[in-house]
N, C-alpha and C positions, 0 to 999 in steps of 0.2 A: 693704416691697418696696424693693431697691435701685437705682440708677440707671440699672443694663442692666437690671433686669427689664422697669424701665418702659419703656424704649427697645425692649426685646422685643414686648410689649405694642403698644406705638404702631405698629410695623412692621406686628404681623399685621393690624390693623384696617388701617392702610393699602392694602396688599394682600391684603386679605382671605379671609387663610389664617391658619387657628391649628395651628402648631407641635404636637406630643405633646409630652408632658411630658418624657421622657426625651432630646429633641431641642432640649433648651433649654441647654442648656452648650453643643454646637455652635455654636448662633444665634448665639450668644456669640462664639465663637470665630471664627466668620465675617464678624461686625461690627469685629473688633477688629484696627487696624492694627499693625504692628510700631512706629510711632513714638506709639505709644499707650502701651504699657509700657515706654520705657526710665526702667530702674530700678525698675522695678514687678513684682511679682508675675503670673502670667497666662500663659496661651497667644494666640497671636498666630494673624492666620489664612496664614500663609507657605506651609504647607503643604498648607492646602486648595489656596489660589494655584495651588501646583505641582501637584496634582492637576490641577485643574482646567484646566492650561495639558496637560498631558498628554493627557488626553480630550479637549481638543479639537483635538489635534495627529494622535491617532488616529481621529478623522472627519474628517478634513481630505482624511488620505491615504488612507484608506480612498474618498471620493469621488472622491480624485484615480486613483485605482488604475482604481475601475469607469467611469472615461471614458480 
């Protein structure tokens, strides 16, 4: 097991949720800062980031609309 699995692992006991299987490259991915791989091989989670600044830009105004 390598050093994120175990850190995947520790997470989900943490918060006591276990990930699917097929959801663990994500986890990954969502843990993983951009100043984690310079110079390194990997995905970074910049993009979830941006997702995730996106949805919640869209309930934002979506609440701001229905007041």
């Amino acid at each position: 097991m390598d050093d994120f699995s175990e850190k995947n692992v520790a997470l989900e006991v943490e918060i006591g949720y276990r990930f699917k299987k097929e959801n663990q490259k994500l986890l990954t991915e969502a843990r993983t800062h951009s100043s984690f791989l310079e110079g390194k091989e990997g995905q970074d989670n910049s993009e979830l980031e941006h997702l995730g600044d996106a949805v919640l830009t869209l309930v934002i105004l979506d609440i701001s609309y229905e007041n």
